[in-house]
NUSEMI-691641 format. One record per residue: residue number from 1; residue in three letters; x, y, z of N, C-alpha, C in turn. Coordinates in steps of 0.001 Angstrom, whole numbers, plus 500000, padded with zeros to 6 digits. Example, Ala and Ser with C-alpha at 12.3 -4.5 7.8 and 13.67 -1.06 7.14 Angstrom:
REC	n	res	n.c1	n.c2	n.c3	ca.c1	ca.c2	ca.c3	c.c1	c.c2	c.c3
REC	1	Ala	513190	494310	507800	512300	495500	507800	513200	496700	507800
REC	2	Ser	512850	497750	507080	513670	498940	507140	512900	500030	507870
This chain:
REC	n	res	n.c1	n.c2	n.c3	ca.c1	ca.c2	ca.c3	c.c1	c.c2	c.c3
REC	1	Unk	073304	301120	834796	072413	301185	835947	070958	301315	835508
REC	2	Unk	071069	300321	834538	069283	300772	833738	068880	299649	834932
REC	3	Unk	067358	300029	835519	066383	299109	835897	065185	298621	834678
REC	4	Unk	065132	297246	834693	064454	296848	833613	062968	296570	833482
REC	5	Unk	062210	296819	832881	060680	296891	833339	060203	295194	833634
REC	6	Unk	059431	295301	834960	058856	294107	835585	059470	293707	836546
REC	7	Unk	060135	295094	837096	060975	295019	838608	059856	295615	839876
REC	8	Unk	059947	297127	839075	059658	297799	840350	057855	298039	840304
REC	9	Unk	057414	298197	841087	055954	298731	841361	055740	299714	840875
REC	10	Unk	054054	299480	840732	053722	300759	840138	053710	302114	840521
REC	11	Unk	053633	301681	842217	053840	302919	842811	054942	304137	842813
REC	12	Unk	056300	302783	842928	057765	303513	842606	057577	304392	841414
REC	13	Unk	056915	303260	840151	057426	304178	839007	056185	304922	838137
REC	14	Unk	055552	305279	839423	054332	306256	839459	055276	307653	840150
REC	15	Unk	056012	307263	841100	056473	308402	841280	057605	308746	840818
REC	16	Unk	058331	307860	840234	059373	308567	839266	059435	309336	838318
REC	17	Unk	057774	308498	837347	057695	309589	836262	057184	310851	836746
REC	18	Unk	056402	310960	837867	056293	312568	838175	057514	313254	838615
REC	19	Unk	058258	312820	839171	059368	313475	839576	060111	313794	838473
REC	20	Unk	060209	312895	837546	061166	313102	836056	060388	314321	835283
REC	21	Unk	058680	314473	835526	058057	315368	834730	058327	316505	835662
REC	22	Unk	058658	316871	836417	058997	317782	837646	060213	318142	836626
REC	23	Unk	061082	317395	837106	062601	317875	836502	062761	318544	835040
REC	24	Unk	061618	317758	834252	061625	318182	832692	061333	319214	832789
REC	25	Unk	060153	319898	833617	059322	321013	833134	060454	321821	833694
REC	26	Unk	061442	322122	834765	062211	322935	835345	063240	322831	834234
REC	27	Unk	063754	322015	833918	064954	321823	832890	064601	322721	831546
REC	28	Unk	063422	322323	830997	063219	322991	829938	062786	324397	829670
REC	29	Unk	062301	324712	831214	062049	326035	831559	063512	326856	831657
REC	30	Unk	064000	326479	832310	065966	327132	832521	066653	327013	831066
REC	31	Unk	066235	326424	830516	067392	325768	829163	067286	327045	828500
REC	32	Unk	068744	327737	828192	068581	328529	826921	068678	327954	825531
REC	33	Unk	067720	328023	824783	067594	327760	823430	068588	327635	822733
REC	34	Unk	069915	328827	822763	070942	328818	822201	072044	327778	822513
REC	35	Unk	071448	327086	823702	072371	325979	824084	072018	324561	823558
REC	36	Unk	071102	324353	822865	070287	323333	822367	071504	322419	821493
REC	37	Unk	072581	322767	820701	073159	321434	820332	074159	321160	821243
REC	38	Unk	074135	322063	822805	075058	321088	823234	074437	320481	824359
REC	39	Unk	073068	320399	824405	072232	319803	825209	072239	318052	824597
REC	40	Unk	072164	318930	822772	072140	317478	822098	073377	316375	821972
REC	41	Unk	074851	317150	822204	075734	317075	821823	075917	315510	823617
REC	42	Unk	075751	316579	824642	076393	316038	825594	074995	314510	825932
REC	43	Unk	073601	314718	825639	072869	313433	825511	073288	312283	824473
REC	44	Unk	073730	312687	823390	074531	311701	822711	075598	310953	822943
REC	45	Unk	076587	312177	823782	078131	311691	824527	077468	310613	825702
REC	46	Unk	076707	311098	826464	075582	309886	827396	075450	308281	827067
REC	47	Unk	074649	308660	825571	073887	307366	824782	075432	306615	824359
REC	48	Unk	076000	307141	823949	077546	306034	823334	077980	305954	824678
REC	49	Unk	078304	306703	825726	079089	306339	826844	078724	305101	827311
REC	50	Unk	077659	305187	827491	076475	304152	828238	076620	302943	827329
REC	51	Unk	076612	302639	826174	076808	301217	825390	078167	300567	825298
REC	52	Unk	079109	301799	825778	080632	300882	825530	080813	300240	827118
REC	53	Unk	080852	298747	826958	081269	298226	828087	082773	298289	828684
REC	54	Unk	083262	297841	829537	084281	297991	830236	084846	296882	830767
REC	55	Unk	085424	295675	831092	085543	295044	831952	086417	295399	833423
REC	56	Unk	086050	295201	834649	085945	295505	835631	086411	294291	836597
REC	57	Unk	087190	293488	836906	086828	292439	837493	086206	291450	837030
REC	58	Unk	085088	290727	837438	084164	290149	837176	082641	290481	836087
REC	59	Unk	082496	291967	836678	081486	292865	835995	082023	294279	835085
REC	60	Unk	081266	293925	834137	081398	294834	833039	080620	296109	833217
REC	61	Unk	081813	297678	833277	080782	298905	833457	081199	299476	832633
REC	62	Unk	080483	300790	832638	080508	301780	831258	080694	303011	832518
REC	63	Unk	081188	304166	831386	081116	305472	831852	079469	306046	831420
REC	64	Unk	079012	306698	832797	077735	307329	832751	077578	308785	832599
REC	65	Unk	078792	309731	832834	078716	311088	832715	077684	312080	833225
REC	66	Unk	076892	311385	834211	076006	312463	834833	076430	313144	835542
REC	67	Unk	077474	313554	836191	078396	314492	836939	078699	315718	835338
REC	68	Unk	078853	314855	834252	079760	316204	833443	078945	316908	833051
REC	69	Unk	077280	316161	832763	076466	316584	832116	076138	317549	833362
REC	70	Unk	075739	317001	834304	075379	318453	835323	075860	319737	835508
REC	71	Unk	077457	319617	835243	078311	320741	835296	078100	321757	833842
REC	72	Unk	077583	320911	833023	077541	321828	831791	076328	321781	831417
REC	73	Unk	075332	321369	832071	074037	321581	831648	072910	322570	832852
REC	74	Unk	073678	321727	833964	072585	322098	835202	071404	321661	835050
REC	75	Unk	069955	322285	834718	068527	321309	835520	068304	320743	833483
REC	76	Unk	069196	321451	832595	068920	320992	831333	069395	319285	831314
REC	77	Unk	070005	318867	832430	070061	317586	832460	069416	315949	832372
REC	78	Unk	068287	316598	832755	066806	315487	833123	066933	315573	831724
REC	79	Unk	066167	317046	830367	065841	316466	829270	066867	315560	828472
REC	80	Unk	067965	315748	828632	069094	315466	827684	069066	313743	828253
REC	81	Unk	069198	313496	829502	069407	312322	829909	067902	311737	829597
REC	82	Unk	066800	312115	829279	065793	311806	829206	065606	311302	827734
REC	83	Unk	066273	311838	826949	066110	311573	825646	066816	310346	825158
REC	84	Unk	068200	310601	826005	068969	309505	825307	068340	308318	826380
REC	85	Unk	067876	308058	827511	067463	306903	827650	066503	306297	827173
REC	86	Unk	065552	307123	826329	064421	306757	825738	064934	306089	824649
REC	87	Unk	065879	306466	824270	066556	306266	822507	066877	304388	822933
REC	88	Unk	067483	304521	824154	068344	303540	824341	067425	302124	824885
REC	89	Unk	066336	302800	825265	065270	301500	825362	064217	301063	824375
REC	90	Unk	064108	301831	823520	063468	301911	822014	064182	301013	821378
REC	91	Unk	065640	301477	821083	066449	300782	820084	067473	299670	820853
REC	92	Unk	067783	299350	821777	068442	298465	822843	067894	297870	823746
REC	93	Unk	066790	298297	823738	066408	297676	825219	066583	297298	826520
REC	94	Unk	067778	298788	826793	068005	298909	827864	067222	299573	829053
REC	95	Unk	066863	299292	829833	065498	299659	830970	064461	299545	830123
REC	96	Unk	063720	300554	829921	062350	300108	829193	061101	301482	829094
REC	97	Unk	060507	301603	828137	059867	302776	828417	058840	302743	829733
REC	98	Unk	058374	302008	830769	057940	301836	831693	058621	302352	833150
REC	99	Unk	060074	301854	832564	060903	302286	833804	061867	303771	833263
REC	100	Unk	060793	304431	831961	062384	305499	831797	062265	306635	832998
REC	101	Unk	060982	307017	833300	061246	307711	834497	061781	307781	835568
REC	102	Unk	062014	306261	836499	063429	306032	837589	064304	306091	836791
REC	103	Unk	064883	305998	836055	065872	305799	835684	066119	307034	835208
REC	104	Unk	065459	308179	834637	065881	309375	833950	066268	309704	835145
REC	105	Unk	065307	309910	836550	065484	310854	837585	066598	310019	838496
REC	106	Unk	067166	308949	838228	067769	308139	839148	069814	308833	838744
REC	107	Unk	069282	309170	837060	070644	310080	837087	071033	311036	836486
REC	108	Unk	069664	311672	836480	069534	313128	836460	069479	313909	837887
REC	109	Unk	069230	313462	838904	069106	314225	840279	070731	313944	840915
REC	110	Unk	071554	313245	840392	073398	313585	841300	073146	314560	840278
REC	111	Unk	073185	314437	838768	074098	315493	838269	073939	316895	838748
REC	112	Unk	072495	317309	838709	071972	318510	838726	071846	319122	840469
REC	113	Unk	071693	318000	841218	072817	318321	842952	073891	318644	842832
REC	114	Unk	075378	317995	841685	076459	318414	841833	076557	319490	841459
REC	115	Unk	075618	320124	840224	075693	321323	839924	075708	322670	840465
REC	116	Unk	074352	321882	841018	074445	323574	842447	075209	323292	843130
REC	117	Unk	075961	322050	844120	076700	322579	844668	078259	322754	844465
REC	118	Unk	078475	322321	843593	080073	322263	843366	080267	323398	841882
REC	119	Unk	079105	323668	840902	079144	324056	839820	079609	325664	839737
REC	120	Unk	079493	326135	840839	080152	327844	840716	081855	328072	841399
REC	121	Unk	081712	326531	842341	083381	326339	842580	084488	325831	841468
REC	122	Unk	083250	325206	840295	084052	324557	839111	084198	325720	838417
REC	123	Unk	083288	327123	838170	083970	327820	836991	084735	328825	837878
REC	124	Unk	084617	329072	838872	085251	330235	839450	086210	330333	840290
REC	125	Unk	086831	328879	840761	087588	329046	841843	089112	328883	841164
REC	126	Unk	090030	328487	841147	091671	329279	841224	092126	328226	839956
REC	127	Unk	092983	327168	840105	093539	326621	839784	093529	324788	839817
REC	128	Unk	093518	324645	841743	093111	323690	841647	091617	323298	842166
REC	129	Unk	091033	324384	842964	089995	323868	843231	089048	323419	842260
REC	130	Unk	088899	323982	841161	087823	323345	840002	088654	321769	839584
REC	131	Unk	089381	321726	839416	089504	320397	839085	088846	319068	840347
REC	132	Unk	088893	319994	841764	088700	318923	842699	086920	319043	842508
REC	133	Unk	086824	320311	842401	085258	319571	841814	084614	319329	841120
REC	134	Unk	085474	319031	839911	084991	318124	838691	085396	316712	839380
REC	135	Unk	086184	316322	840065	086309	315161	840370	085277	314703	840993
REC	136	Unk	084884	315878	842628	083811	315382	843178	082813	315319	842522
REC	137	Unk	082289	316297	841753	081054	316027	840892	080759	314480	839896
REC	138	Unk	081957	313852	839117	081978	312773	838622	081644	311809	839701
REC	139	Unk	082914	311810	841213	082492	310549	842272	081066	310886	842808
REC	140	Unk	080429	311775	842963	079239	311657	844097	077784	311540	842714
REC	141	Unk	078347	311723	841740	076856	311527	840816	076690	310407	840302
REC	142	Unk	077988	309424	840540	077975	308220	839765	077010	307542	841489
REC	143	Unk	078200	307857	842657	077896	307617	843529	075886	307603	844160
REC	144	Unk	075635	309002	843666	074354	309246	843950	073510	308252	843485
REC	145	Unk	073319	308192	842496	073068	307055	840953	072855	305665	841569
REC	146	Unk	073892	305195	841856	074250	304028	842195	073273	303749	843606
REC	147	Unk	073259	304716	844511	072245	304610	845529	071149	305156	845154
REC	148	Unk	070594	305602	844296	069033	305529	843685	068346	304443	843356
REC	149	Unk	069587	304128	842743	069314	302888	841987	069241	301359	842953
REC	150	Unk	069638	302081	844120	069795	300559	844975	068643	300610	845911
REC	151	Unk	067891	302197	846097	066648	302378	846995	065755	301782	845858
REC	152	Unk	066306	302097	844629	064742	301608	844065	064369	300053	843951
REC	153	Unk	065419	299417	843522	065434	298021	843967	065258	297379	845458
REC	154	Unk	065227	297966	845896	064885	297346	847648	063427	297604	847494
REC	155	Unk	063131	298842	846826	061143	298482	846979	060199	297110	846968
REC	156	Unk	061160	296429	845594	060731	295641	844614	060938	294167	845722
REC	157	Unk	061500	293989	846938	061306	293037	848182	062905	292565	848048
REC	158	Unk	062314	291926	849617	063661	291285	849903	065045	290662	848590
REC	159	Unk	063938	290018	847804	065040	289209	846853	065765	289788	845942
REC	160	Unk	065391	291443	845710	066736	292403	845429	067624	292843	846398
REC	161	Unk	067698	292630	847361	068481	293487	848261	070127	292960	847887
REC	162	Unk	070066	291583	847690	071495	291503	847662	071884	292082	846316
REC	163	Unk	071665	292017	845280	071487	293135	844547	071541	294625	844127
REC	164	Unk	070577	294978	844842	071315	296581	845434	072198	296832	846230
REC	165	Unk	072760	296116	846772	073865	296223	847364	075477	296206	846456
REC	166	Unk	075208	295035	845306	076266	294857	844658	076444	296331	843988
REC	167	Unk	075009	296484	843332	075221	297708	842589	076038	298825	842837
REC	168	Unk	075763	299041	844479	076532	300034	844735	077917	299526	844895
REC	169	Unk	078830	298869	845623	080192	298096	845084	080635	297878	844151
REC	170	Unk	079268	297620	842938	080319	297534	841755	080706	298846	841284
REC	171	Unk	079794	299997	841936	080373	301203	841087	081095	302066	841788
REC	172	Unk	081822	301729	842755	083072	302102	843394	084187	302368	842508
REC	173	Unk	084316	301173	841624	085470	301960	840827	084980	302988	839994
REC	174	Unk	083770	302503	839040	083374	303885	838500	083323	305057	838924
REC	175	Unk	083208	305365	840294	082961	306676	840706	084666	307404	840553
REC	176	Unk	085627	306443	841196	086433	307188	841088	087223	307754	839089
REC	177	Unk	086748	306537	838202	086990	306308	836851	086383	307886	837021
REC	178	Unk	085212	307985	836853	084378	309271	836363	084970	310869	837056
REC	179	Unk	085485	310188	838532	085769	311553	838633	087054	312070	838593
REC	180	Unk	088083	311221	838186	089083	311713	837230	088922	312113	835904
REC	181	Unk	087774	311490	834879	087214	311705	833568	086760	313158	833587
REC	182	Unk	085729	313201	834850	084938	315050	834630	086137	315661	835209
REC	183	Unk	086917	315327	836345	088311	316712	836435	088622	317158	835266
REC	184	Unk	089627	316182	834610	089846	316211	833298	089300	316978	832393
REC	185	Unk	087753	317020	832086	086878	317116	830924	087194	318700	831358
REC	186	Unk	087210	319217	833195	086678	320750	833610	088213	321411	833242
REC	187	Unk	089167	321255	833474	090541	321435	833365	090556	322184	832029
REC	188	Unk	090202	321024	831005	090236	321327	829637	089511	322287	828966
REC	189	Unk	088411	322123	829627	087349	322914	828734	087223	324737	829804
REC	190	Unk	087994	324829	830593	088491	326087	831698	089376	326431	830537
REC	191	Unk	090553	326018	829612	091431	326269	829031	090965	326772	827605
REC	192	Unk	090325	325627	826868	089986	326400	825754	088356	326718	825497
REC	193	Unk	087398	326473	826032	085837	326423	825589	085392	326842	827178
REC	194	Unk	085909	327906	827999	085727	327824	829398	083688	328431	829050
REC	195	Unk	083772	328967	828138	081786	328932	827744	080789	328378	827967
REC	196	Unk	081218	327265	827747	081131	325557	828136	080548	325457	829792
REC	197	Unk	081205	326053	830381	081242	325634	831670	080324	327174	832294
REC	198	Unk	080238	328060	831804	079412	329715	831782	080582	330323	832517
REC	199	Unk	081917	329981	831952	082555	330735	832633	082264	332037	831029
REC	200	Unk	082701	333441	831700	083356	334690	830344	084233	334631	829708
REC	201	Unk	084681	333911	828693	085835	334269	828461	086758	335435	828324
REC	202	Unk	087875	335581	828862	088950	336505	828583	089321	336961	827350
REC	203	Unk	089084	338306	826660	089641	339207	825564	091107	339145	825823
């Protein structure tokens, strides 16, 4: 869901990068220090997620993980996703350093929404409810994403619209792919690394 530079206006991505510098300065303000390689750990899991394609039908997708990253990062999400998209338009040329700000904040803002709201039902609630909201957190951030990404292309005039539209259809299956992937990821890591998630572990 990279947007590629020489789409959108300057205006859009005048206000993305403030919004992304919004998110950074809060992210990096909240981040505990001691959490720093798995800030690095889970922006890397990002950067490879994001390059392995998928075939899908017709269109080829990747897993995006901004739902898992939210659940285990919270507002530390913007930097981590910020880094690896920079990496990824430097060395790939995917979106572009022009457009890394929509695009940081385009899926950094599901994750760090799912966080607050589903993120204290994921470490604290029973048995099955955390798994249902690792699921929701995977469907509504891919989901979120996918409609960021389709407002921001409608700026850019009529002749994206059909376009943003696909975008969001094509990532219908992803949402549900992802939010069986983050159930999964919360399940597991409740069992052995529940730290991970700020749950206490049990003596």
């Amino acid at each position: 869901m990279h947007i590629s530079e020489g789409v959108l206006g300057g205006p859009v991505l005048a206000a993305g990068a403030a919004l992304t510098l919004a998110g950074l300065a809060v992210g990096l303000k909240k981040m505990d220090f001691d959490r720093l390689p798995q800030v690095a750990i889970m922006s890397a899991a990002f950067f490879v997620a994001s390059l392995v394609n998928v075939p899908i039908g017709p269109v080829k997708e990747h897993l995006i993980l901004n739902g898992l990253l939210g659940l285990l990062l919270g507002w530390a999400t913007f930097p981590a996703l910020f880094v690896a998209l920079a990496l990824q338009g430097v060395l790939f040329q995917f979106g572009g350093l022009t457009t890394l700000g929509v695009n940081t904040f385009n899926m950094a803002l599901p994750g760090v929404l799912c966080y607050l709201l589903l993120g204290r039902l994921a470490r604290n609630g029973g048995r099955r409810l955390p798994l249902l909201a690792g699921f929701l957190c995977g469907f509504l951030s891919v989901g979120g994403s996918a409609l960021l990404v389709a407002l921001s292309l409608a700026t850019a005039g009529e002749e994206f619209l059909v376009v943003a539209r696909l975008v969001v259809v094509a990532h219908i299956p992803v949402m549900v792919i992802e939010g069986v992937v983050t159930a999964s990821m919360v399940g597991f890591l409740r069992r052995v690394r529940p730290a991970m998630l700020g749950m206490v572990q049990q003596s």
